[in-house]
C-alpha positions as CSV (number, residue, x, y, z in Angstrom):
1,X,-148.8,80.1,177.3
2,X,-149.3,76.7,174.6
3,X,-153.1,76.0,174.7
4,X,-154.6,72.7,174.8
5,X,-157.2,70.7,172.9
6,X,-159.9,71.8,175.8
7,X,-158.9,75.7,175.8
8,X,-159.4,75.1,171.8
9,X,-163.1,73.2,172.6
10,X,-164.0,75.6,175.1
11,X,-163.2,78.5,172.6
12,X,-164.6,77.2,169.5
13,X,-167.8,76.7,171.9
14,X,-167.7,80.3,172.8
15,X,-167.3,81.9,169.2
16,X,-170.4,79.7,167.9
17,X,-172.6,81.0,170.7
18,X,-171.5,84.8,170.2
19,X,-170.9,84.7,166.7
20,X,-173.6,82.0,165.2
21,X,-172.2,78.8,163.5
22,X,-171.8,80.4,160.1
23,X,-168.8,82.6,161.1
24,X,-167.2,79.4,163.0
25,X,-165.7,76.5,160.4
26,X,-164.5,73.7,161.7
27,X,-164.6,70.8,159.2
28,X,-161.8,69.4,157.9
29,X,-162.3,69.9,154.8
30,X,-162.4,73.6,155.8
31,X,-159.7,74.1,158.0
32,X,-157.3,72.5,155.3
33,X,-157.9,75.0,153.3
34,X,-156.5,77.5,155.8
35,X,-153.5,75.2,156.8
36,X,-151.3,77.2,154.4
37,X,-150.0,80.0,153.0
38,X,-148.0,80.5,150.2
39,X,-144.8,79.6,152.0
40,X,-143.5,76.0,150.3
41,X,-143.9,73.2,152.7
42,X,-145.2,74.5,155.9
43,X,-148.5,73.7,157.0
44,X,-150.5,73.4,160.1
45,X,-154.9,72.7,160.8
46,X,-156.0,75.2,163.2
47,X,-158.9,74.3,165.3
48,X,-161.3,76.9,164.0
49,X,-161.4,79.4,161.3
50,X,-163.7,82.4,162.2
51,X,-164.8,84.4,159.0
52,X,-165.4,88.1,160.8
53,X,-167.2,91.0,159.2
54,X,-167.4,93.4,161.8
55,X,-164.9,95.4,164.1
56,X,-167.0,94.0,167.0
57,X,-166.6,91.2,166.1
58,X,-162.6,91.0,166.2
59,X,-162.8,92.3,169.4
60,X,-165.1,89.1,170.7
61,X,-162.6,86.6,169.1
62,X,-159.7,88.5,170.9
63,X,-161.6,88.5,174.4
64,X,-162.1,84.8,174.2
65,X,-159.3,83.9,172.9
66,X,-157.5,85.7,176.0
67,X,-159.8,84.1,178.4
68,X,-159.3,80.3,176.9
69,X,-155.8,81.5,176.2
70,X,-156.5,80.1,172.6
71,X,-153.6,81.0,170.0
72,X,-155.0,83.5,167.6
73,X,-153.0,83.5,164.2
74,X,-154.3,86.8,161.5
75,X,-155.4,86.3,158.3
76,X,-155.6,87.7,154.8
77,X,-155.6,85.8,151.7
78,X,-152.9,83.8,152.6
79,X,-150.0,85.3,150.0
80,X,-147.0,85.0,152.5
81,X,-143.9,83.5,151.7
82,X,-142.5,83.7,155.2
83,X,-145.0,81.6,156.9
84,X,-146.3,84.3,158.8
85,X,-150.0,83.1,158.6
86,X,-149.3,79.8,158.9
87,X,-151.5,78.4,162.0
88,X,-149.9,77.4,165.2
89,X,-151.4,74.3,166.5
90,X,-154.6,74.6,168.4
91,X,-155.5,77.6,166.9
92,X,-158.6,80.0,166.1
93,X,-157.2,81.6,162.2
94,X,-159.3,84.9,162.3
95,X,-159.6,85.7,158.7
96,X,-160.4,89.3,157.5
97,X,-161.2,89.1,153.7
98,X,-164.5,89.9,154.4
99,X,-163.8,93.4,156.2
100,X,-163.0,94.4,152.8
101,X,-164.7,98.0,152.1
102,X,-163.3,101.0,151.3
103,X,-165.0,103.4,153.8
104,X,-163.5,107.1,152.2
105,X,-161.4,108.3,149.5
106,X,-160.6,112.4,151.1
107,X,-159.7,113.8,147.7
108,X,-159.1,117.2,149.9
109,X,-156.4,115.5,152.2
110,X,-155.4,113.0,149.3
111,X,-156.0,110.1,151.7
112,X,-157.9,106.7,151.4
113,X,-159.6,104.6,154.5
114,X,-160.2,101.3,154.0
115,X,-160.7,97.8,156.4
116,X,-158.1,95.2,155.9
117,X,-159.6,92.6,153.7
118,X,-160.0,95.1,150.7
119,X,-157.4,94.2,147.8
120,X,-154.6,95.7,147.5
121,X,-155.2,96.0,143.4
122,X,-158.7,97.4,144.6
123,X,-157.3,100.5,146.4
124,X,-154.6,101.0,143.3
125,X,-157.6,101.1,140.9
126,X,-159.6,103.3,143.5
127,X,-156.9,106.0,143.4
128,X,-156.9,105.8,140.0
129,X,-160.4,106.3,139.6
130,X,-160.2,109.4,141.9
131,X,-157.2,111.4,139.9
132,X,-154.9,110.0,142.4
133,X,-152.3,107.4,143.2
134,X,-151.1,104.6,145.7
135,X,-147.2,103.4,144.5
136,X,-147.0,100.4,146.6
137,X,-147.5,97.5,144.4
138,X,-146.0,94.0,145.5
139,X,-146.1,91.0,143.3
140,X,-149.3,89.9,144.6
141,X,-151.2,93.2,144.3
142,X,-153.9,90.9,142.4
143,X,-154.6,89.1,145.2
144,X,-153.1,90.5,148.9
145,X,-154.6,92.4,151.6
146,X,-154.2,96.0,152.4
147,X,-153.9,94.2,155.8
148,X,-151.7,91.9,155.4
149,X,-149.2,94.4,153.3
150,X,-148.9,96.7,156.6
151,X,-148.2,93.4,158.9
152,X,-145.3,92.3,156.4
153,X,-144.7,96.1,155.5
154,X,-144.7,94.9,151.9
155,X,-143.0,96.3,149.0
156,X,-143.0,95.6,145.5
157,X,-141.3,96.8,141.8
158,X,-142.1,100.6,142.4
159,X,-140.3,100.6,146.4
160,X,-136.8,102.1,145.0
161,X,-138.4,105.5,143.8
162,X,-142.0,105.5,146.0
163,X,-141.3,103.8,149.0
164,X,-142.8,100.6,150.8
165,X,-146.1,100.1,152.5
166,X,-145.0,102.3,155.7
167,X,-144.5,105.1,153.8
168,X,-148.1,105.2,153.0
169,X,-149.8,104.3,155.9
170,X,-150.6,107.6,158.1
171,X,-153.0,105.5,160.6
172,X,-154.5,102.6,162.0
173,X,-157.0,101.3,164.5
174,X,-155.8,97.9,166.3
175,X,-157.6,95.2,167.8
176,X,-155.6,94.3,171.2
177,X,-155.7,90.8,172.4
178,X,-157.9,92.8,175.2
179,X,-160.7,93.8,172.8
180,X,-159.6,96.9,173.2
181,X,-159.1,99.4,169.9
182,X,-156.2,101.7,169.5
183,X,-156.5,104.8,167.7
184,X,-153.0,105.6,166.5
185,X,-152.6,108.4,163.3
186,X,-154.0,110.9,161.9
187,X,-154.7,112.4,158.5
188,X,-152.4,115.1,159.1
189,X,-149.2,115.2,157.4
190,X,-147.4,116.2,160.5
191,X,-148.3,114.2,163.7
192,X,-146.1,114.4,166.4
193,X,-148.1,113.9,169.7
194,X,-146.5,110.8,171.9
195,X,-144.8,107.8,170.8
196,X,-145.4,106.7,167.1
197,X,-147.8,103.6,167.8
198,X,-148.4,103.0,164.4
199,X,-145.1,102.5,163.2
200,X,-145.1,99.2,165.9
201,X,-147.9,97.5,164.3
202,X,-146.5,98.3,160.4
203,X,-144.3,94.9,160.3
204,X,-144.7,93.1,163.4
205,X,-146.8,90.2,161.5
206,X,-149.8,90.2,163.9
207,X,-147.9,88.9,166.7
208,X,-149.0,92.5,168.7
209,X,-152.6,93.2,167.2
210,X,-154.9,93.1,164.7
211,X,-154.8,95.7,161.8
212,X,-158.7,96.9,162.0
213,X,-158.7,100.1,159.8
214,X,-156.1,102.0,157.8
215,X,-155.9,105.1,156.9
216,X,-153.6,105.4,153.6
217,X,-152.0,108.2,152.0
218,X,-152.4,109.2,148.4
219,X,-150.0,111.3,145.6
220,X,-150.9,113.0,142.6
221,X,-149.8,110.3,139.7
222,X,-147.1,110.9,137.1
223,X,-147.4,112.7,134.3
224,X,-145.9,110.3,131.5
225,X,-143.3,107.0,132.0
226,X,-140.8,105.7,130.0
227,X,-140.3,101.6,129.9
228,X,-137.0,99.6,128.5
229,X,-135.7,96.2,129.2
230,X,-131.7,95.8,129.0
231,X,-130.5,92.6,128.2
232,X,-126.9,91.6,129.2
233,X,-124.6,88.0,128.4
234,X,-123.6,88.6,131.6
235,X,-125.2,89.0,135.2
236,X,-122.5,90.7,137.0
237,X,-123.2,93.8,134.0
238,X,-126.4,93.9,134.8
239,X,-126.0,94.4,138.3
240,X,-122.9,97.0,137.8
241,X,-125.4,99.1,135.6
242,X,-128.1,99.7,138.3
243,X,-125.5,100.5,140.6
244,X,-124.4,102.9,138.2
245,X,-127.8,103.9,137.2
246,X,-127.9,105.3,140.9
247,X,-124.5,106.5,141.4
248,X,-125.7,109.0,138.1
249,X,-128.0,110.5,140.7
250,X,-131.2,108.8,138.7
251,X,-133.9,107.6,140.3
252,X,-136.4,105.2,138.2
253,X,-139.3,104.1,139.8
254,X,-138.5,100.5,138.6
255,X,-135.2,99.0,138.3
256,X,-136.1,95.3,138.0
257,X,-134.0,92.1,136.7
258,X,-134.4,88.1,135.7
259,X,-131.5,85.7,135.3
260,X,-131.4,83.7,132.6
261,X,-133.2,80.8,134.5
262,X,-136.1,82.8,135.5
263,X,-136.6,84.7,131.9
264,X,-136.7,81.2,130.0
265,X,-138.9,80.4,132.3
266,X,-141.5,83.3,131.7
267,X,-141.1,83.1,128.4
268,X,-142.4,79.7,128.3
269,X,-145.0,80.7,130.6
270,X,-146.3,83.6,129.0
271,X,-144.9,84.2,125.8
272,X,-143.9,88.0,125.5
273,X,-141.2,87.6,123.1
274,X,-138.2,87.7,125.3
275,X,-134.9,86.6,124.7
276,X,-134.3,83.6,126.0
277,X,-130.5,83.5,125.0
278,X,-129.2,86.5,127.4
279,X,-127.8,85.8,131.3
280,X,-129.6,88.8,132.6
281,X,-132.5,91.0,131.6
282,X,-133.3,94.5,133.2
283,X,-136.5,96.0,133.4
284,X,-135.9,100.1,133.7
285,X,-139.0,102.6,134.2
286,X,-138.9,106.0,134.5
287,X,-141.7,108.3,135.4
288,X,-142.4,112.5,136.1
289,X,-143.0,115.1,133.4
290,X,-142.2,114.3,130.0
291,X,-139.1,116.2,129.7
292,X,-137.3,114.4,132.5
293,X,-138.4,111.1,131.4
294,X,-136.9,111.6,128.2
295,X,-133.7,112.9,129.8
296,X,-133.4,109.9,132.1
297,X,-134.6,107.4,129.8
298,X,-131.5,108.6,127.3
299,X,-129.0,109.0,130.4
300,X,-129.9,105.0,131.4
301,X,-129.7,103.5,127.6
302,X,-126.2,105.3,127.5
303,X,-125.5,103.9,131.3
304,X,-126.5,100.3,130.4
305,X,-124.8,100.5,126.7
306,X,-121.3,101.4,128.7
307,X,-121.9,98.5,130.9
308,X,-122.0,95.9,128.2
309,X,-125.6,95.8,127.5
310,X,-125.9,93.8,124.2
311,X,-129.1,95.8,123.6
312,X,-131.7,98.2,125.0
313,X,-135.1,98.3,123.7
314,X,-137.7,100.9,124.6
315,X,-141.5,100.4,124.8
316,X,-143.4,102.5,121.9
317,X,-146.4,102.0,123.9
318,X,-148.4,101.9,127.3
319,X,-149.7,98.2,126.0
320,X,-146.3,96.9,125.3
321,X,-144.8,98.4,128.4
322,X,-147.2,96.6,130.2
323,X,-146.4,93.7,128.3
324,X,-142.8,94.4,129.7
325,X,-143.7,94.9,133.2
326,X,-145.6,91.5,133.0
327,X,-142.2,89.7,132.5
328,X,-140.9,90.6,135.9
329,X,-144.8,90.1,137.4
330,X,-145.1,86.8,136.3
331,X,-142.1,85.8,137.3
332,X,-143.1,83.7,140.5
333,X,-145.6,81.9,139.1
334,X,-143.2,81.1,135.5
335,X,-141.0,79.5,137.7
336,X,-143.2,77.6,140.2
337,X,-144.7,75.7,136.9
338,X,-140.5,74.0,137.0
339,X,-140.2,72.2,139.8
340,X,-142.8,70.3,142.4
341,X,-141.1,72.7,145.1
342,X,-140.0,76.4,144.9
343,X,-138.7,78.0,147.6
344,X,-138.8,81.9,147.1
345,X,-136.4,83.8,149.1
346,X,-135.8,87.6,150.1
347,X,-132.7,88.9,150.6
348,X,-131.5,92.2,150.5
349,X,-128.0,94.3,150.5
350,X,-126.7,97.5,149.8
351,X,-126.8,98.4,146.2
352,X,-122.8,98.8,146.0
353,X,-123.1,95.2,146.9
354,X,-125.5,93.4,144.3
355,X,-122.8,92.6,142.1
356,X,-121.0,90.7,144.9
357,X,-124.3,88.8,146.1
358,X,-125.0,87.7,142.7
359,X,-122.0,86.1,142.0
360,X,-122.1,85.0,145.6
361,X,-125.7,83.2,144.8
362,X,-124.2,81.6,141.8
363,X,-121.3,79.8,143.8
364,X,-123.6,78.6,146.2
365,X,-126.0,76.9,143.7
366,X,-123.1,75.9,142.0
367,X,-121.1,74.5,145.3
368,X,-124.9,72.6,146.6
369,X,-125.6,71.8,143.4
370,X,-129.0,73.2,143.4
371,X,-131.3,75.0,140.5
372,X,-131.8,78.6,141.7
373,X,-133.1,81.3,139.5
374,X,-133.0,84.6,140.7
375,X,-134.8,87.8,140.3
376,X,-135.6,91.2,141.8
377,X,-135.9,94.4,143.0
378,X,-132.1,95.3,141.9
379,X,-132.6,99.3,143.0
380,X,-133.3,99.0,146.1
381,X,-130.8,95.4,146.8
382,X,-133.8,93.2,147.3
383,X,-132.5,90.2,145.5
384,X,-135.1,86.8,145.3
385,X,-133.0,83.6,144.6
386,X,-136.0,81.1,143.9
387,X,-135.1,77.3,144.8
388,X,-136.1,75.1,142.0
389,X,-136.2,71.5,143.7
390,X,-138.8,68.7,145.4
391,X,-139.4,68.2,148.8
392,X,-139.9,64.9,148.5
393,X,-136.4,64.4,147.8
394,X,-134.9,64.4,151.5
395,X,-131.6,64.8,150.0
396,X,-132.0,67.6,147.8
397,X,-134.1,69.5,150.6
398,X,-130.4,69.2,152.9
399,X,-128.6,70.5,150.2
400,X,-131.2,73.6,149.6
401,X,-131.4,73.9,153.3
402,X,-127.3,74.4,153.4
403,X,-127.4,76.9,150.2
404,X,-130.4,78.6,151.9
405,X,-128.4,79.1,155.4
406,X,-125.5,80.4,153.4
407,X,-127.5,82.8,151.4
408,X,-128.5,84.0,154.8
409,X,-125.0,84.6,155.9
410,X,-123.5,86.1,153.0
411,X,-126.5,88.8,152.8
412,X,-125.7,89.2,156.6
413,X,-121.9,89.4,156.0
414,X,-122.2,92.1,153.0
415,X,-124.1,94.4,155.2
416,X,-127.9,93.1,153.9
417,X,-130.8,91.8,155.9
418,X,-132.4,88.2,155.8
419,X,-135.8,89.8,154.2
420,X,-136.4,92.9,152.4
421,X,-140.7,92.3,152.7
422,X,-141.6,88.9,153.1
423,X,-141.5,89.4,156.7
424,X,-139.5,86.8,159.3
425,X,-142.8,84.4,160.1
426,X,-141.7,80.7,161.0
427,X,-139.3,80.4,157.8
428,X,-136.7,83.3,158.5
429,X,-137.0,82.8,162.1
430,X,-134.0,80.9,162.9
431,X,-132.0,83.5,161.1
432,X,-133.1,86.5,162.9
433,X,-130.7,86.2,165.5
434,X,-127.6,86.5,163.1
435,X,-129.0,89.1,161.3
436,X,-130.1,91.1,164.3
437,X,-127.9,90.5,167.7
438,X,-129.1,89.9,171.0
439,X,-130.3,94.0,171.8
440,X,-132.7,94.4,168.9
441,X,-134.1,91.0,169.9
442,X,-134.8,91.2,174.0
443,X,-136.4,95.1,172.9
444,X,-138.7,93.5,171.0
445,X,-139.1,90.7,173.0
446,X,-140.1,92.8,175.9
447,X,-142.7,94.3,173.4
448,X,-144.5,91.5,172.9
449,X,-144.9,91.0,176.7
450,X,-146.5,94.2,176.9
451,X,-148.9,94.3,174.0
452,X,-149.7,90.5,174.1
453,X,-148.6,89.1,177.9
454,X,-149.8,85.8,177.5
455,X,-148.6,85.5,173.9
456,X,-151.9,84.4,172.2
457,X,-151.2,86.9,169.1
458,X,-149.5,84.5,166.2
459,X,-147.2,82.7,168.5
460,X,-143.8,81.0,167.5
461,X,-143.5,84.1,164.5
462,X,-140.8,85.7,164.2
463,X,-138.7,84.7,167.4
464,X,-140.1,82.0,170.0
């Protein structure tokens, strides 16, 4: 049900009165801060922003926003690249940085609880602290929300060996657009009782709920890890070597890899010392007890040697394979400093395919003729072509909106998905229906009418 600019009054009204006028920004200078997110392009003023710090607190935006039927649209820090958090017009932004404390780390059931707003770099060096470990670890660990990572399900460089965000989260309590919490998990590694709740909300982009507390599970950490970076003259190597990597039956927790665009590119940016000369570059981690490592690490340099690497060099140290790592971390923002406009992208397919739908992503920059540079999680197929261009330039945004579309389709056609862990939001939206069919889409459809009837919760994400 679209709101209007009196529901949004009346609301705003409401919150202030409940909440006190501190929690409730309405300037303009303040809302335009939370017009964005890190999705090129979109933007959007809500009418309000309400900075919560309590449970309770969620629940009283939720009940007045279901009485005013006011759109409610979830917030973390505002790292998406899918426009999930982008507000809808009209609407109260209910931001949850500051529900940001860890409330247990359970070293007897290796598990961590912890309210949405705490970073997601927080909880990694909280594990750390306790002799224990949390793998996921997306590009933005720096800066993201534990929250927001379950909504998009993120993933991140270490997902081909550990897993995603799901795979850690064993529960939650959700806000419903009622006020009402659900309790859905436990701590206990099997959990069988009723339907599994918690896998609903893991993804769905706050268009059902609101992610109030998680409960995350934790692993003993690896013993010892090996680091190299291949470097190949030609990208379709590369790709054939991680393929091969994982036909060998070898596992690495990080198979990463930067086209020649994107490697000059971090190299300018933050001068490691790569070469800038090669079409592709690999970054290859392996991790376990020391005898494995070094049997895996040998296996790979003799993998990526048959498959035309011109070199592979191994780190001699944890500080210069962190130095190594930091290539393929910093490639987002290396290439953002290139152009006025870059579009990063998500696409993923089946790893027997990656050869395929990196040529295929060549041709199409070649045949729009549009700057892409392209990097990834190559182990697990999640590919990010990264549009290099100016969206001032009306023609040039056709022509990356034509590539983008056939990206889409190809992905689709090779037996890939539109996103891998950005999530669908407003950008990928108009692609869902390709990827998905008309089934998958009226099932969750009907979803949504249960959990949020009126369809307050992050409206026009994901499907309309």
């Amino acid at each position: 049900m679209p709101s209007t600019r009196q529901d949004s009054v009346q609301a705003i009204e409401r919150l202030t009165q409940i909440l006190g006028q501190e929690r409730v920004r309405t300037s303009q200078e303040e809302l335009s801060v939370y017009a964005f997110d890190g999705t090129a392009i979109l933007h959007q003023l809500p009418a309000c922003v309400v900075l919560v710090d309590a449970v309770e607190q969620v629940a009283d935006v939720l009940r007045i926003a279901s009485e005013t039927c006011t759109p409610v649209v979830t917030r973390g820090s505002g790292t998406g690249l899918a426009g999930g958090s982008v507000p809808s017009p009209g609407c109260i932004v209910l931001c949850l940085v500051k529900l940001n404390r860890i409330l247990e780390v359970d070293t007897a059931n290796l598990t961590m609880t912890v309210e949405p707003g705490v970073l997601t770099q927080t909880i990694a060096d909280s594990a750390m602290s306790a002799g224990l470990f949390y793998p996921p670890d997306p590009g933005s660990i720096k800066i993201s929300t534990i929250g927001g990572n379950v909504a998009n399900n993120s993933g991140g460089l270490r997902g081909l060996k550990y897993g995603v965000t799901r795979d850690y989260v064993m529960a939650l309590d959700v806000a419903l657009v009622d006020g009402r919490i659900l309790k859905t998990g436990t701590k206990c590694v099997k959990d069988v009782a009723g339907f599994s709740l918690r896998d609903l909300f893991i993804g769905s982009e706050g268009t059902l709920g609101v992610i109030t507390k998680i409960t995350l599970k934790l692993i003993p950490p690896p013993e010892t890890k090996a680091t190299m970076l291949g470097l190949f003259d030609r990208m379709t190597d590369a790709a054939r070597t991680i393929s091969a990597i994982i036909e060998a039956r070898i596992i690495p927790c990080t198979l990463e890899f930067l086209d020649r665009t994107t490697v000059t590119c971090v190299e300018d940016y933050a001068h490691i010392g790569l070469p800038t000369d090669v079409e592709a570059l690999t970054l290859m981690e392996v991790d376990g007890h020391p005898a494995q490592v070094a049997e895996a690490a040998d296996e790979i340099e003799k993998i990526a040697r048959a498959h035309c690497a011109r070199d592979v060099r191994r780190a001699g140290s944890d500080d210069e394979a962190a130095q190594l790592a930091s290539a393929r971390r910093t490639a987002f923002s290396a290439l953002a400093r290139r152009a006025p406009t870059v579009i990063l992208e998500d696409v993923t397919v089946p790893r027997s395919q990656l050869a395929a739908m990196v040529a295929a992503i060549e041709s199409i920059a070649e045949e729009h003729d549009v700057e892409v540079g392209t990097f990834g999680h190559m182990g697990d197929g999640n590919l990010h072509p990264t549009f290099l261009t100016d969206e001032r330039d009306e023609q040039q945004m056709h022509r990356v909106e034509a590539a983008l579309k056939q990206v889409f389709e190809t992905a689709v056609e090779l037996g890939g998905t539109i996103t891998g862990e950005h999530g669908v939001g407003l950008a990928k939206k108009p692609f869902l229906p390709g990827a998905l069919g008309d089934v998958p889409l009226d099932v969750m459809r009907s979803l949504k009418g249960v959990f949020d009837p009126d369809g307050i919760l992050n409206p026009g994400k994901i499907f309309d």
